[in-house]
matplotlib code that plots the C-alpha trace (Angstrom):
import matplotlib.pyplot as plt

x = [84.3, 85.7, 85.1, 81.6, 80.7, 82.3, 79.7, 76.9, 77.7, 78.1, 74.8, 72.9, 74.6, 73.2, 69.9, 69.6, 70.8, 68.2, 65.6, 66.7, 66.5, 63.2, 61.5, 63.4, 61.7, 58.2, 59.0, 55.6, 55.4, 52.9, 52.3, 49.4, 48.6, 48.3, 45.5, 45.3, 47.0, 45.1, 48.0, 52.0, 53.6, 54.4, 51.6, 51.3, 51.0, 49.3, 50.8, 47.5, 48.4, 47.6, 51.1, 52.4, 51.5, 54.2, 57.0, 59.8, 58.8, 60.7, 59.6, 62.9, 61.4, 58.6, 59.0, 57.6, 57.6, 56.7, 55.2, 58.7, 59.6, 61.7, 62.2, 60.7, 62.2, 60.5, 60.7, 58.4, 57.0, 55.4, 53.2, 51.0, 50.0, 47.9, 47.8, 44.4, 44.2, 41.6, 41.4, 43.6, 44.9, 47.5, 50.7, 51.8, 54.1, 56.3, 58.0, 57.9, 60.9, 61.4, 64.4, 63.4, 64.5, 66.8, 64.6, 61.2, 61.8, 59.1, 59.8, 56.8, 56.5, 54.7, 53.8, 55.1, 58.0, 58.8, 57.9, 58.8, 55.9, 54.3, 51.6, 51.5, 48.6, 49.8, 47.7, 47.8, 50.8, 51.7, 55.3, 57.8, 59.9, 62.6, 63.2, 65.3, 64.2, 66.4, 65.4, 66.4, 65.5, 66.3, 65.6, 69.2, 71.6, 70.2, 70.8, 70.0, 67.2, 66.5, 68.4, 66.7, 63.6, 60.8, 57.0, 55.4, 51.5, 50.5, 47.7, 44.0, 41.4, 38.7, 39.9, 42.0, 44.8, 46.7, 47.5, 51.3, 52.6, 56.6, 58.0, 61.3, 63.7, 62.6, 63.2, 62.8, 63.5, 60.8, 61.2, 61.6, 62.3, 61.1, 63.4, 62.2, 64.5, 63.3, 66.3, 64.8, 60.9, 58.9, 58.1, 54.8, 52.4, 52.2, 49.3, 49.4, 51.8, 49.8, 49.1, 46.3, 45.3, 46.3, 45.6, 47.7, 45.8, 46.6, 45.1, 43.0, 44.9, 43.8, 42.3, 42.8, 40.3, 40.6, 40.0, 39.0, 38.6, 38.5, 37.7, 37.9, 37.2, 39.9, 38.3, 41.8, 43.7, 41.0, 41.9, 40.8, 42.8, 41.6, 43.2, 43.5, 44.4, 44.6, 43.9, 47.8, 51.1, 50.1, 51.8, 49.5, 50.3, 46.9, 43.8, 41.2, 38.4, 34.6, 33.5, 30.0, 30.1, 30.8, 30.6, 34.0, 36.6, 40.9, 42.4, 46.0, 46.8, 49.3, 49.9, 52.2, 53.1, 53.9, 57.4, 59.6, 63.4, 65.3, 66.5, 68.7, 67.1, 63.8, 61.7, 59.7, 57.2, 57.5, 55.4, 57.0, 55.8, 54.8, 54.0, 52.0, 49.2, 45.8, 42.4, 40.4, 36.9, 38.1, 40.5, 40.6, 40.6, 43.2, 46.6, 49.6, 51.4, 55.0, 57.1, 54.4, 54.3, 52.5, 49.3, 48.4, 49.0, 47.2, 46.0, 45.6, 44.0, 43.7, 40.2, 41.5, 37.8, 36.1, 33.8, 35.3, 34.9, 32.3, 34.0, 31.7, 34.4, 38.0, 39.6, 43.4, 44.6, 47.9, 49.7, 48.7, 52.3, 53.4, 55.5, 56.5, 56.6, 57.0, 54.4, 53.0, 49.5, 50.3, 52.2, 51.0, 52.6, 52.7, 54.4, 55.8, 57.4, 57.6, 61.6, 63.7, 67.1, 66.1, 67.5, 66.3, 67.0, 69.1, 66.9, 67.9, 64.5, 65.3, 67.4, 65.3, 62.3, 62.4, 61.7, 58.7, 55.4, 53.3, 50.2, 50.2, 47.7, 47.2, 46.6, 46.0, 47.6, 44.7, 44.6, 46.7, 47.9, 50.2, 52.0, 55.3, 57.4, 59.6, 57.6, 57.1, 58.6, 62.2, 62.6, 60.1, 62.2, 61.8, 64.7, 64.6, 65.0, 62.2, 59.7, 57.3, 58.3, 61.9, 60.7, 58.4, 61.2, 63.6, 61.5, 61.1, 64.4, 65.0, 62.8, 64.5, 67.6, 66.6, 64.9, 68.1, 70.4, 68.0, 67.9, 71.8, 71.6, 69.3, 71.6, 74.4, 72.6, 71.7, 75.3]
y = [24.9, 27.4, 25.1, 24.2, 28.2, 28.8, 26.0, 27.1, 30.6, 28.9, 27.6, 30.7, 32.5, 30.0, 29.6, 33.7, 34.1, 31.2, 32.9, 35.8, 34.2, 32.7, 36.2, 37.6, 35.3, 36.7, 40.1, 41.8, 43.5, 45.0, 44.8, 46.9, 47.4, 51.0, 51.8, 51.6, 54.6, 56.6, 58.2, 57.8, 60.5, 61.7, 60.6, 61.6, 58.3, 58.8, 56.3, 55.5, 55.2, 51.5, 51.3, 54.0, 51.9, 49.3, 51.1, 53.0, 56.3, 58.0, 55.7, 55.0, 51.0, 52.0, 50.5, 50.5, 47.7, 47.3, 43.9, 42.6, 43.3, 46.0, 49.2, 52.5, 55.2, 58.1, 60.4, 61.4, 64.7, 65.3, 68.5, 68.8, 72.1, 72.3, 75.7, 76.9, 79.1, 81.6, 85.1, 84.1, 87.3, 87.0, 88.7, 89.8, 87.4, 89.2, 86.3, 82.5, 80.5, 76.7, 74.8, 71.4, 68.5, 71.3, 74.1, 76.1, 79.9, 82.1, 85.8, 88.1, 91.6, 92.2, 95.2, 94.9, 96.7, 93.8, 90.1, 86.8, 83.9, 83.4, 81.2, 79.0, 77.9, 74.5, 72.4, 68.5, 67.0, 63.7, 64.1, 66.3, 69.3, 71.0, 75.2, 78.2, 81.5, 84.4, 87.9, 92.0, 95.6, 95.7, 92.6, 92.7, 91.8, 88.1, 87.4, 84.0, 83.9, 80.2, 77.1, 73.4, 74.1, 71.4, 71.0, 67.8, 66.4, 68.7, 66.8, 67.4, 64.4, 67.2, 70.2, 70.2, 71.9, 73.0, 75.9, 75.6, 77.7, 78.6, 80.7, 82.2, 84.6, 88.1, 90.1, 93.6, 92.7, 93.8, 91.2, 87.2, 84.6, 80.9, 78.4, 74.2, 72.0, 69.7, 67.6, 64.5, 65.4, 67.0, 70.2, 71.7, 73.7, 76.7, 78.7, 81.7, 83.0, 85.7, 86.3, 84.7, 84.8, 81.5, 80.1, 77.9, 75.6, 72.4, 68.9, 67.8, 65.8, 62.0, 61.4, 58.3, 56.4, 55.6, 52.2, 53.5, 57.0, 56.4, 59.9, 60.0, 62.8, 63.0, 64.7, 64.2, 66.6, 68.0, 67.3, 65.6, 62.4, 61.0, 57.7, 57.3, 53.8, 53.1, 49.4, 49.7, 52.2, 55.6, 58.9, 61.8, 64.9, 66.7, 66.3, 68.4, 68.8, 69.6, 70.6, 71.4, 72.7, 75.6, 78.4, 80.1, 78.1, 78.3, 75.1, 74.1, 70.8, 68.6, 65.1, 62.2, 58.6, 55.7, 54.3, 51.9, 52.3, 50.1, 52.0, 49.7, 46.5, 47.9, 48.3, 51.8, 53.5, 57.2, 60.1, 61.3, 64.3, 64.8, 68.5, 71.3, 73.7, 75.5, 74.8, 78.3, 79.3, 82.4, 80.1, 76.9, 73.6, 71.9, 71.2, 70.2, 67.1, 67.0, 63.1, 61.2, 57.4, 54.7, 52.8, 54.6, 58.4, 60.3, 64.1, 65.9, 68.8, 70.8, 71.8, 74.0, 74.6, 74.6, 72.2, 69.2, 70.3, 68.2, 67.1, 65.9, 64.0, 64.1, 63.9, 62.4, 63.3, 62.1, 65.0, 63.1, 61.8, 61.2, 59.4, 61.3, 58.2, 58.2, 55.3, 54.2, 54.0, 49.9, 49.3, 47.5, 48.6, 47.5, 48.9, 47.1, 48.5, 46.7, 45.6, 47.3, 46.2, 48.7, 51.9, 54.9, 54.4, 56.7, 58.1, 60.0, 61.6, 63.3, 65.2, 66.8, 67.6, 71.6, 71.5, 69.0, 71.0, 70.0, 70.0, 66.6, 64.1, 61.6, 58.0, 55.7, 52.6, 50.1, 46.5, 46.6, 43.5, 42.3, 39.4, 37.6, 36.7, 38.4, 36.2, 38.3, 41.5, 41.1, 39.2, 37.3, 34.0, 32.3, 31.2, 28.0, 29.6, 31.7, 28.9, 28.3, 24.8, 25.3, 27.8, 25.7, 23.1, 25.7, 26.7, 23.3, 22.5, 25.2, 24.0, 20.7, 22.3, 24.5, 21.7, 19.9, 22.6, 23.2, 19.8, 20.5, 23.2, 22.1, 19.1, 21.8, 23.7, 20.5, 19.5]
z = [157.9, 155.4, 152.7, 153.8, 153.8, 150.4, 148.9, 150.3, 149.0, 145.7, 146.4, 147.4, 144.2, 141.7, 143.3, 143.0, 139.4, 138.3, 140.2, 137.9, 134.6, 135.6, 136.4, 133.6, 131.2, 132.4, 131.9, 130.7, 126.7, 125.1, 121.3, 119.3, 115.1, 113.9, 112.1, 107.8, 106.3, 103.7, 101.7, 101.7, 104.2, 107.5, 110.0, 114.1, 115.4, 118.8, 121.2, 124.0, 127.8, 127.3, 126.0, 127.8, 131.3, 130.0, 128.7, 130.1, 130.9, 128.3, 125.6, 124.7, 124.3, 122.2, 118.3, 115.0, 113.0, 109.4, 107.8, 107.2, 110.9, 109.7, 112.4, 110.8, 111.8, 114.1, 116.6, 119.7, 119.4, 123.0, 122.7, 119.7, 117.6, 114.9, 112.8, 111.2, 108.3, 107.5, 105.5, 103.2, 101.0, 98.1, 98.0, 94.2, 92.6, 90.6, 88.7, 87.8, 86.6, 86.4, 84.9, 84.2, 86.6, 88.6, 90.5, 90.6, 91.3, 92.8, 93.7, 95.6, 97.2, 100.3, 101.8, 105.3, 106.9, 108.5, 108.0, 109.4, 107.6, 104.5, 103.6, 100.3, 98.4, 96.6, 94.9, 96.1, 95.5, 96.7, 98.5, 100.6, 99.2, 99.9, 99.1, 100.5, 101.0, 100.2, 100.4, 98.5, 98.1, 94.8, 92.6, 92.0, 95.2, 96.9, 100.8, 102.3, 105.0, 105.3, 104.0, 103.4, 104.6, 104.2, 103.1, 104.1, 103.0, 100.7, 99.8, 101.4, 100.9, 101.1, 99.0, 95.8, 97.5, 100.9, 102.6, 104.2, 106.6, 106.3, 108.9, 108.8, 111.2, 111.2, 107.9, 106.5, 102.4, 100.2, 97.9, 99.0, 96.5, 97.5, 95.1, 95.4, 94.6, 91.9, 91.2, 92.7, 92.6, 90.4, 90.8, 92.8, 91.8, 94.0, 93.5, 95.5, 97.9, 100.6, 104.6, 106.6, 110.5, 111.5, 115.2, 117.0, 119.3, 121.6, 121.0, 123.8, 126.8, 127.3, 130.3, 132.1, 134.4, 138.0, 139.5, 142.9, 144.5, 148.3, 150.4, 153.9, 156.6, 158.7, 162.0, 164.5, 161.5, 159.8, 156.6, 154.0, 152.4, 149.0, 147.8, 143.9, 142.5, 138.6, 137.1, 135.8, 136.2, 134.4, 133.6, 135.3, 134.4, 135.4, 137.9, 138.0, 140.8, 140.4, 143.4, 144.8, 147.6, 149.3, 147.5, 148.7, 149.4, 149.6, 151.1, 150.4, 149.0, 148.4, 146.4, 147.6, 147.0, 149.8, 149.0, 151.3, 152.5, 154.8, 158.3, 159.9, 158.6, 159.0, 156.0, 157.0, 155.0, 154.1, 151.9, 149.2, 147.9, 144.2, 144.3, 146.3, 144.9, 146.1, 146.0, 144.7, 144.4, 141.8, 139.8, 137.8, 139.8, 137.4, 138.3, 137.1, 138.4, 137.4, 137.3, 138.1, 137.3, 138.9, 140.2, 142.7, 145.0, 147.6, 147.3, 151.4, 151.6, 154.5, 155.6, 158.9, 161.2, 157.8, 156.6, 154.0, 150.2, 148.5, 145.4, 143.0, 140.0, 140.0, 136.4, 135.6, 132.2, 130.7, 127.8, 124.1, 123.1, 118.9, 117.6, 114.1, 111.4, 107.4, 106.5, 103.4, 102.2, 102.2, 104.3, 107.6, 110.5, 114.4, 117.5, 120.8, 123.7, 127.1, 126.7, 129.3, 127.3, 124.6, 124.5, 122.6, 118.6, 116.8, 113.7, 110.6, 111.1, 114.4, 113.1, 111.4, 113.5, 113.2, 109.9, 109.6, 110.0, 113.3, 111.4, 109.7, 109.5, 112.4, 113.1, 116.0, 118.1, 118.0, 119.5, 122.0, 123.6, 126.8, 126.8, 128.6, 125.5, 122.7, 120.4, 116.9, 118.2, 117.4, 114.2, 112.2, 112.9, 116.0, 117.8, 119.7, 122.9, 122.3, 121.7, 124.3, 125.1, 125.7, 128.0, 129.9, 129.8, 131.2, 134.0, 134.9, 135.1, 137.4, 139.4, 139.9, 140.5, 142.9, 144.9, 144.7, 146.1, 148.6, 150.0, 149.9, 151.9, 154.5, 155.0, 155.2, 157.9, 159.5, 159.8]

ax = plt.figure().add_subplot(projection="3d")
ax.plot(x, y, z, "-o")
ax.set_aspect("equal")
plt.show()
């Protein structure tokens, strides 16, 4: 009898790992092109919630992949800024030095008791650089204010040249020096050094479409419980209400998901909430939803002896994620995630994501696909286990020796 037990175990452990390896084997991936590149540099690469809805949540399975199949290094950068310059007005440069193939040496005066940015006028120049900023009160004595500090696309396709931001920890020096190093480039042309008003604003969220909106009335609680469902998983991290109707209104709210757990080998069903906020005639009807991920959530809102809010739209929007990416003008690139044995990469380039300027030029994830294989995401060769017949062979197999240890152990249990 012991024996007998021990086999089928054998059995039932077999059966379950092939079961395993053949849902393994179906695991879904997404692939996608990024769209031509214009000049060599740094590029935001917007990653769209089609890809998004397939990869881990972190992103730590998202890739780039040049046409060699080569990984090209990034990093994610998940809130975006762009600075605007206007009323631009020149600082005096008091001096210009340059030692040929070594550094570029430019020292102004501003008029400020304190000061903590500058902005450059550089005339296109296809490249990065590098400078440091030192600072004195008397031409004579230098102190260092910033080390290795970075310019990146200073190049305009509109205008002959590009206004660049550099900030830098508070000072009170009259006099700052800016020195490029030009041992491995050549050196810039840098027009005029001065202050401008720059803004700072925040690219646009994406908003993502539901599949169904389901509102229903309910009279027994009075409340009111809206169902959203999405066509696949998605990252929320906002909804916003337009309502109609009435005029005046404060109703609290909350958001929740359905999940499962097992009470004493009973699979029960449970509300797990996402986050709690209130509904406002005097204030803005957008909200923020924080961890969310998935197809589908409920919002409740409590109506009291009030009549039910008549909401007119409800809007979903996801924050625009980057991933920060040194492509070439022709090069062409394409991006995968989908793999949940991939953990984040370990990039040069993240370390040095303080100094690259956040307004840099972007491009986009087009033609995104889904599919069930590794085919052309890992290498450019194809292994023989990744070819779609050995697969199909493979899943057949299983399925022949699955059949067979199942007629085993219904002659087991039989016995």
């Amino acid at each position: 009898m012991k024996k007998k037990q021990q086999n089928m175990n054998k059995i039932v452990r077999l059966v379950v790992l092939l079961l395993a390896t053949a849902s393994f084997a179906q695991q879904k991936q997404v692939t996608a092109t990024l769209s031509p590149i214009a000049v060599d540099g740094l590029y935001k690469v917007q990653i769209p919630h089609k890809l998004r809805s397939y990869s881990k949540q972190d992103m730590s399975d998202f890739r780039i992949w040049d046409a060699n199949k080569n990984q090209v290094p990034y990093f994610i950068h998940k809130d975006d800024k762009e600075s605007r310059v206007s009323n631009f007005s020149a600082y005096p440069i008091i001096s210009k030095s340059n030692v040929p193939d070594t550094l570029s040496t430019y020292i102004f005066s501003h008029p400020n008791k304190n000061i903590d940015k500058a902005v450059l006028s550089i005339a296109n120049y296809q490249g990065g650089k590098s400078f440091n900023l030192q600072g004195s009160n008397n031409l004579k004595q230098w102190f260092g204010i910033a080390n290795n500090k970075q310019l990146y696309n200073l190049n305009s396709a509109k205008n002959t040249s590009v206004y660049k931001v550099i900030n830098f920890p508070l000072c009170s020096y009259k006099y700052l020096k800016i020195v490029f190093n030009d041992i491995h480039s050549l050196p810039i042309n840098l027009l005029s050094i001065g202050t401008a008003t720059t803004t700072v604003s925040r690219s646009a969220m994406e908003e993502i479409p539901a599949k169904s909106t389901t509102i229903t009335e309910l009279a027994s609680t009075k409340q009111t419980l809206i169902h959203l469902k999405f066509e696949h998983p998605e990252i929320i991290d906002k909804l916003e209400f337009k309502i109609a109707a009435p005029e005046l209104f404060n109703r609290r709210a909350r958001v929740y998901v359905l999940k499962e757990k097992e009470v004493k080998h009973e699979v029960k069903t449970f509300q797990k909430e996402i986050t709690r906020f209130v509904i406002h005639s005097n204030s803005e009807q957008s909200f923020a939803i924080p961890s969310f991920f998935g197809k589908e959530f409920y919002i409740e809102i409590e109506n009291q002896d009030n009549p039910a809010l008549s909401i007119n739209a409800l809007h979903f929007f996801q924050t625009t994620w980057y991933a920060i990416a040194n492509l070439k003008q022709e090069g062409v690139y394409t991006a995968s995630a989908g793999d949940e044995k991939l953990k984040a990469p370990k990039y040069d380039i993240s370390s040095f994501r303080n100094n690259i300027s956040e307004n840099l030029p972007k491009t986009s994830i087009v033609s995104v696909k889904y599919s069930t294989t590794n085919k052309g995401i890992a290498k450019a060769s194809t292994s023989l286990w990744q070819q779609p017949w050995f697969m199909w062979l493979c899943i057949g197999l299983t399925a022949l020796i699955i059949g067979y240890f199942s007629m085993n152990l219904i002659k087991y249990l039989k016995a």
